[in-house]
SEBA-196724 format. One record per residue: residue in one letter; x, y, z of N, C-alpha, C in turn. Coordinates in steps of 0.05 Angstrom, whole numbers, padded with zeros to 5 digits, always signed. Layout:
REM SEBA-196724
AXYZXYZXYZ
...
This chain:
REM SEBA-196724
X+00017-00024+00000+00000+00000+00000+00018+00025+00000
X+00006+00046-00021+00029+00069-00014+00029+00086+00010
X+00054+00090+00012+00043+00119+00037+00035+00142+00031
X+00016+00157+00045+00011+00181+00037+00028+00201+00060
X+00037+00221+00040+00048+00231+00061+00056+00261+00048
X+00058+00271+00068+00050+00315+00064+00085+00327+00086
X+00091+00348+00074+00101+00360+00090+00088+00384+00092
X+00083+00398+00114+00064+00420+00119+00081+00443+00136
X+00096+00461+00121+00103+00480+00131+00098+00508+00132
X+00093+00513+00158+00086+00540+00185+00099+00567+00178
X+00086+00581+00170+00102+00616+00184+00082+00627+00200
X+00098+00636+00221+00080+00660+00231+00086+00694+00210
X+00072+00689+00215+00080+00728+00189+00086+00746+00204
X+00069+00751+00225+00075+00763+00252+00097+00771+00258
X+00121+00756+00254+00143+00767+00261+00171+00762+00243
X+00162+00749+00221+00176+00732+00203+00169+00753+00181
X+00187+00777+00169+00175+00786+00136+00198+00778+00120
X+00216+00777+00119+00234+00763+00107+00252+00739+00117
X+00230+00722+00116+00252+00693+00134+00250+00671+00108
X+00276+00670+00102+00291+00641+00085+00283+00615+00100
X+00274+00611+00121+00273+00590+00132+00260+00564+00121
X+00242+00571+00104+00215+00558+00086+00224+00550+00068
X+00253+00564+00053+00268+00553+00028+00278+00538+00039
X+00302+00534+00054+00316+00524+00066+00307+00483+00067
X+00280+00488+00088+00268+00467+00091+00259+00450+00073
X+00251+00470+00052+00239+00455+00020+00264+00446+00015
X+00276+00456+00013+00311+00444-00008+00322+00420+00005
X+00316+00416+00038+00323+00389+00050+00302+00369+00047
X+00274+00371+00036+00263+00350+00039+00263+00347+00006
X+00266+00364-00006+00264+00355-00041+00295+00339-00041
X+00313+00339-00020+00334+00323-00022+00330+00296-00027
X+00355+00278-00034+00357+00256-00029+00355+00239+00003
X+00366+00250+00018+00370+00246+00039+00344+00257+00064
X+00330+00278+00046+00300+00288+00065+00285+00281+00055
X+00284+00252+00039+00267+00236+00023+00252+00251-00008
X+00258+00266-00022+00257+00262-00050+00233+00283-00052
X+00220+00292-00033+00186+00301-00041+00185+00318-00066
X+00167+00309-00075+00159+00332-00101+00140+00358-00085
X+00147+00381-00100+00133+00405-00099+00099+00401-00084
X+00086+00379-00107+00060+00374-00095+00052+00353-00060
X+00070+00352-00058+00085+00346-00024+00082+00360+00001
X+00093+00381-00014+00094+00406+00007+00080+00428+00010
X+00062+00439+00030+00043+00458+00035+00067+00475+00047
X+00069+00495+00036+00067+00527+00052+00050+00551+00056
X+00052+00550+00085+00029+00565+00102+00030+00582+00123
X+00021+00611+00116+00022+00619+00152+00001+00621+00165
X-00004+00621+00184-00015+00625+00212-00046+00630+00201
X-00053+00654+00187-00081+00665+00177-00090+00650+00167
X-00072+00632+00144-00092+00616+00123-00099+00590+00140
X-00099+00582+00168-00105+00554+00178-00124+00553+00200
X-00144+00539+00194-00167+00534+00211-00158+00501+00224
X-00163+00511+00249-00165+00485+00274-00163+00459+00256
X-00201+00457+00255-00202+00431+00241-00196+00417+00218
X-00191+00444+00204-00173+00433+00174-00151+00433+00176
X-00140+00432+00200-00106+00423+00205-00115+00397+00214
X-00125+00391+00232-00124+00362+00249-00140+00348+00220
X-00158+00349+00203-00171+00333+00184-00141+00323+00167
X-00129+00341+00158-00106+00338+00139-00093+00317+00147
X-00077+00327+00173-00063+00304+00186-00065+00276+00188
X-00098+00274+00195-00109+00250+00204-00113+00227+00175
X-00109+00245+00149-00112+00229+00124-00086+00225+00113
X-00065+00223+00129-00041+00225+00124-00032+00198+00134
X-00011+00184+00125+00003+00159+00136+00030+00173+00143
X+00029+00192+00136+00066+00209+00147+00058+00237+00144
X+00057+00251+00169+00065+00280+00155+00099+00295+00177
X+00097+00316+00160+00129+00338+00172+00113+00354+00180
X+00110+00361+00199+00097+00391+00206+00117+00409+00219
X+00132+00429+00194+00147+00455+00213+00133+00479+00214
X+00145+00487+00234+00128+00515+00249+00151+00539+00253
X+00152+00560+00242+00167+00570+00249+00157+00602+00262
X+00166+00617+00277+00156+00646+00284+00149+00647+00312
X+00136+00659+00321+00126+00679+00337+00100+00646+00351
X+00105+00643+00366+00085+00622+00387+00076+00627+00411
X+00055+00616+00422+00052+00627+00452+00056+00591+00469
X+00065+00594+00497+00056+00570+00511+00042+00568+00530
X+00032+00553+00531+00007+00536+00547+00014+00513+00556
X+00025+00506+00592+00018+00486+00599+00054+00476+00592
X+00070+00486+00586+00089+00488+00577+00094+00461+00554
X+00073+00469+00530+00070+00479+00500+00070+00490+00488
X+00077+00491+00469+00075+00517+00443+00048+00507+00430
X+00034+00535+00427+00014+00542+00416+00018+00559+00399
X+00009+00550+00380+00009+00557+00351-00019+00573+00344
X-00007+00610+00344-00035+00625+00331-00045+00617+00304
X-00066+00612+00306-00091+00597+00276-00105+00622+00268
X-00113+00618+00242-00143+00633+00230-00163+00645+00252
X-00172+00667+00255-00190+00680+00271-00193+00680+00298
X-00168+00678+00308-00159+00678+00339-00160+00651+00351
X-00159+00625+00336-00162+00600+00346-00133+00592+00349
X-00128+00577+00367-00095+00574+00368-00096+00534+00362
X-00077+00523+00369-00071+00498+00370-00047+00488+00387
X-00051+00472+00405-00026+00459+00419-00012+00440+00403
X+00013+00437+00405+00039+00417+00396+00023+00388+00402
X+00008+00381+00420+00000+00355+00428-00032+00347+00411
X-00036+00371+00402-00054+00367+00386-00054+00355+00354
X-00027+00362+00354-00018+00357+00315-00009+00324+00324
X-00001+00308+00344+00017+00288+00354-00015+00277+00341
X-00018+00254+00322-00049+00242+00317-00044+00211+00328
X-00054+00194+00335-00041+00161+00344-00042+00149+00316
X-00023+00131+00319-00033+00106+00298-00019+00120+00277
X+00000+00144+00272+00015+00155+00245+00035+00163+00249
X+00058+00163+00229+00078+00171+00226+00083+00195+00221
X+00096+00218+00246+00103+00241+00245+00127+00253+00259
X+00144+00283+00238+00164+00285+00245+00156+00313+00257
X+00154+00320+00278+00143+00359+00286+00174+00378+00288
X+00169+00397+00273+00200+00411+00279+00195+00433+00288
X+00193+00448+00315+00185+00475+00318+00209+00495+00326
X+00209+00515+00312+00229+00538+00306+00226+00551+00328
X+00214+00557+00348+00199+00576+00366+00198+00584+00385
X+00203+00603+00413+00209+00603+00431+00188+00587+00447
X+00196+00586+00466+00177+00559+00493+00178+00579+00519
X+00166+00596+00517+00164+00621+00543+00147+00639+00534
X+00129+00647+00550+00118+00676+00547+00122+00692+00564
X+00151+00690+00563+00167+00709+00578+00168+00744+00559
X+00167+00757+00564+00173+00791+00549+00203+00786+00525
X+00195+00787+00509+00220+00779+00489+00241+00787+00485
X+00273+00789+00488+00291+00800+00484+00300+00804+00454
X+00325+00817+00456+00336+00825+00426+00354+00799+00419
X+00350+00787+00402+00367+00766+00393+00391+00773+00384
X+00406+00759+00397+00450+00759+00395+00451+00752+00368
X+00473+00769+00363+00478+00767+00331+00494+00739+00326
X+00488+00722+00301+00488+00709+00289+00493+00711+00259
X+00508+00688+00251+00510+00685+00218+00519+00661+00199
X+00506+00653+00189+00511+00632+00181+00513+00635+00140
X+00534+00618+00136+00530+00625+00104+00512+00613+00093
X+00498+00630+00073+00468+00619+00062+00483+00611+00032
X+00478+00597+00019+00489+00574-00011+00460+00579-00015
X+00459+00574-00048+00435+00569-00065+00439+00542-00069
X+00421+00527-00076+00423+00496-00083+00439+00479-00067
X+00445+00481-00037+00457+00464-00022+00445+00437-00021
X+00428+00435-00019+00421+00405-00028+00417+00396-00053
X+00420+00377-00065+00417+00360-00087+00388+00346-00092
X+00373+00357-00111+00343+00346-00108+00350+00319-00119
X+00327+00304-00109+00327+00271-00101+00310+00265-00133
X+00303+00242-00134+00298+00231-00158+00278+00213-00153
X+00266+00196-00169+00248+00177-00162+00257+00143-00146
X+00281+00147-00159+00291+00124-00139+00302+00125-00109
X+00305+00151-00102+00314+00164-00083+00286+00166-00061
X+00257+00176-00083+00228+00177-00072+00226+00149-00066
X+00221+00132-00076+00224+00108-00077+00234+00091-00056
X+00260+00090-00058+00276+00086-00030+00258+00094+00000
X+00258+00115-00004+00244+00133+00025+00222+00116+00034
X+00191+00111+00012+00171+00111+00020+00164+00069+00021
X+00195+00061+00013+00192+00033+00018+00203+00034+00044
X+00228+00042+00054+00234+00045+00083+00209+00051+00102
X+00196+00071+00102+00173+00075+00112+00151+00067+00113
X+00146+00049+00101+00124+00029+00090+00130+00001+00112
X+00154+00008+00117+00172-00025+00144+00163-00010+00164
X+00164+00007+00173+00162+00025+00201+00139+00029+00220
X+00146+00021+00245+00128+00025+00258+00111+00048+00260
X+00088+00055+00274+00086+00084+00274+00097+00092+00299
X+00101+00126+00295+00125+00131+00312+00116+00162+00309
X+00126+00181+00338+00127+00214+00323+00160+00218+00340
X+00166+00235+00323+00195+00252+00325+00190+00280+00346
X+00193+00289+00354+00180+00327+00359+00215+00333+00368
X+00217+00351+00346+00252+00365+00347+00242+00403+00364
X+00256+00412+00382+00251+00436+00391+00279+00450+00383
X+00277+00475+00379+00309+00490+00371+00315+00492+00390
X+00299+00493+00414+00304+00507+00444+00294+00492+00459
X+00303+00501+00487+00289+00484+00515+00264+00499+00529
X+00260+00487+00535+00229+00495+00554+00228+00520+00569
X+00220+00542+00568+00215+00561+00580+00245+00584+00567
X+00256+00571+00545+00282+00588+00536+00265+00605+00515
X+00286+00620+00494+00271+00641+00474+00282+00620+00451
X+00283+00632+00431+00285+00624+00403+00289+00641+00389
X+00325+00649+00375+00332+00666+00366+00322+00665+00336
X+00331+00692+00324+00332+00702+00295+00345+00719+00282
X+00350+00725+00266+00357+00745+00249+00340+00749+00224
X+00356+00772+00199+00344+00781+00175+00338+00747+00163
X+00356+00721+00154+00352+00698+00148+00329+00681+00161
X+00324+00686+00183+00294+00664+00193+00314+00655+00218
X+00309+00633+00228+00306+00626+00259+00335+00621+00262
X+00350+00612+00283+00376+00606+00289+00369+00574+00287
X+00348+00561+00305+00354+00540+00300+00351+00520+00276
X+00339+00533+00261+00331+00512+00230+00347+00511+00211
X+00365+00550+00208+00387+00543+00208+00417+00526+00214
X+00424+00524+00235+00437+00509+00243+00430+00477+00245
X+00408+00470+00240+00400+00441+00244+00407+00433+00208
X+00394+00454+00191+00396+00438+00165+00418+00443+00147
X+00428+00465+00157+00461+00476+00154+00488+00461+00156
X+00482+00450+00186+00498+00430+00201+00494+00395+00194
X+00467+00392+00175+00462+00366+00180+00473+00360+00151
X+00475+00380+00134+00486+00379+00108+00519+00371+00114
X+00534+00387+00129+00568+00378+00136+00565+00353+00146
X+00546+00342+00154+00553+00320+00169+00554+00295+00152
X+00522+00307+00129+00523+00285+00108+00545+00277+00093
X+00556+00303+00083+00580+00308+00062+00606+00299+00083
X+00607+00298+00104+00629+00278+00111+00628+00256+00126
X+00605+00242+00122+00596+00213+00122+00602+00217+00154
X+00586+00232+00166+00592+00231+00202+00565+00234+00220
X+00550+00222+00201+00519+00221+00216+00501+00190+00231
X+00500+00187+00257+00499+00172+00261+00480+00154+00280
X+00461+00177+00289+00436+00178+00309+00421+00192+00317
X+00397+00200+00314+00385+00215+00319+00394+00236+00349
X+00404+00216+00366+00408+00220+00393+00436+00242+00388
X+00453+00221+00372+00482+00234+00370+00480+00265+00349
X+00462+00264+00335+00460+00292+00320+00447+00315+00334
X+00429+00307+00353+00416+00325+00371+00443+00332+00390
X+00457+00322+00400+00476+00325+00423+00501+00339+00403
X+00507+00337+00381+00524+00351+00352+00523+00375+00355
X+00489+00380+00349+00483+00413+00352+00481+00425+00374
X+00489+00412+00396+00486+00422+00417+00511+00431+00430
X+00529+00419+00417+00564+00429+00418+00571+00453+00404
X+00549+00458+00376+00562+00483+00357+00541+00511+00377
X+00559+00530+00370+00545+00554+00379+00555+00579+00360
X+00538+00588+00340+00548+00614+00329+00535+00645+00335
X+00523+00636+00363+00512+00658+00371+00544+00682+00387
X+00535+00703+00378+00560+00721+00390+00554+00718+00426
X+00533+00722+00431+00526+00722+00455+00515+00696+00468
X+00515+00679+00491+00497+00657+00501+00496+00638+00481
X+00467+00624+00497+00470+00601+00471+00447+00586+00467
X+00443+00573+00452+00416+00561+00453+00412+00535+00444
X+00402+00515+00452+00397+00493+00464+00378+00476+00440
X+00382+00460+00428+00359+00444+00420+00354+00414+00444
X+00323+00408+00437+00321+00383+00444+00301+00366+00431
X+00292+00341+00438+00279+00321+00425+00256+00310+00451
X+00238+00291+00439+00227+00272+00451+00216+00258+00430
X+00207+00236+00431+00197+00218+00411+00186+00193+00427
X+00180+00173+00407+00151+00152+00415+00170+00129+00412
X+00171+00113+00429+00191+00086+00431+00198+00082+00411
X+00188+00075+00387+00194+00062+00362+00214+00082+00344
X+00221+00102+00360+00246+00116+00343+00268+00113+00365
X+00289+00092+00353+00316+00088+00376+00331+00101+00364
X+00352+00095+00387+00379+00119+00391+00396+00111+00362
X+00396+00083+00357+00405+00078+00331+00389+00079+00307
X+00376+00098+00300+00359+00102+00278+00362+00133+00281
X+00371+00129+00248+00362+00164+00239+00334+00176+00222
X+00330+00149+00209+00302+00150+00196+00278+00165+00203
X+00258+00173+00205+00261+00192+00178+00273+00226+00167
X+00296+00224+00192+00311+00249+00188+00323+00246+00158
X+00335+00221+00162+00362+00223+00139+00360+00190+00136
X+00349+00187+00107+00352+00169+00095+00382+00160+00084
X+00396+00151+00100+00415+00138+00099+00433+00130+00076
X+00425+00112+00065+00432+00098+00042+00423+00114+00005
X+00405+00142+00012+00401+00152+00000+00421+00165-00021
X+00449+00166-00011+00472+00182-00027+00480+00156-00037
X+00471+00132-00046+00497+00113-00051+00475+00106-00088
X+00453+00130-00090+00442+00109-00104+00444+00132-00135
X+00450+00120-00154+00461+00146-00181+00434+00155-00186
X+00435+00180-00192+00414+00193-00202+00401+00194-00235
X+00371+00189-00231+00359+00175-00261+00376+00203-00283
């Protein structure tokens, strides 16, 4: 049976008018290695255009979805809540659906604490840093995932009650996660979900402080599995 499967990526507009972050993320999943998606794959969306229940309906017809979020969030209950269409918001535990395969990546601070000025930062931005994937590359992905238990991922740039930096480019952390996960590919040094979370947690190109990513996930994603971050075996296969 095939999988169906969406990547559905977030802006808040609110505070985001010029953020790369949305290219960025497209260029890693049209990768080989962020499984191959074609254009008709991927939703981009901010905040206005999404109603409650036509987020949770989407999801729920899905056998895999990516849901990133990037911008301006409030928390609740110490969650990120996500502002929706006509003042309706949504909790992080709300997109989590049972019984499906999902990867959540939120860009966002986890405080509604009074916001500070974000420490300068910089990272070099490349056009075409990834290599778009192919059908054997698509292929590859959605047979690996077709073996897989169901499972959810939830990646945070930050820790609980921390901020979530930015600049003129979009967030610090999505940067540095798909920035960094590119060096790692290109020198064959990637090796666990666990071990790449604890990777980025060693680099810091903030001038000031620092900031923290973390994880939690659903048993069926172990410390030795990178899937469905980084399809693995995806660079060994020649392109049609």
């Amino acid at each position: 049976m095939m999988t169906t499967r969406k990547a559905i990526l977030i802006q808040n507009d609110e505070k985001h008018t010029n953020n790369k972050d949305i290219g960025l993320v497209k260029a890693y999943l049209m990768s080989p290695e962020g499984g191959a998606f074609d254009e008709n794959e991927i939703l981009c969306l901010s905040t206005h255009q999404i109603k409650k229940e036509d987020m949770i309906t989407l999801v729920n017809e899905l056998d895999y979805s990516f849901i990133y979020y990037t911008g301006h969030a409030g928390c609740k209950d110490r969650q990120i809540e996500i502002p929706l269409q006509n003042g309706e918001t949504i909790l992080e535990s709300e997109l989590i659906i049972e019984n499906k395969k999902q990867w959540l990546f939120f860009d966002c601070c986890r405080t509604n604490k009074d916001a500070i000025p974000s420490p300068e930062f910089n990272f070099e931005r490349l056009t075409n840093i990834y290599k778009k994937g192919g059908p054997k590359e698509r292929q590859l992905w959605l047979d690996k995932m077709a073996l897989k238990e169901n499972f959810y991922f939830v990646y945070y740039t930050t820790l609980a009650g921390e901020f979530a930096f930015t600049n003129n480019d979009g967030g610090y952390g999505t940067q540095l996660f798909f920035l960094e996960m590119l060096n790692l590919i290109q020198s064959n040094n990637i090796q666990s979900i666990k071990s790449l979370v604890n990777h980025m947690n060693t680099i810091n190109f903030l001038k000031e402080g620092s900031q923290q990513s973390k994880y939690k996930s659903s048993q069926s994603i172990m410390d030795d599995q990178l899937f469905p971050v980084y399809t693995a075996s995806a660079s060994n296969l020649s392109y049609p």
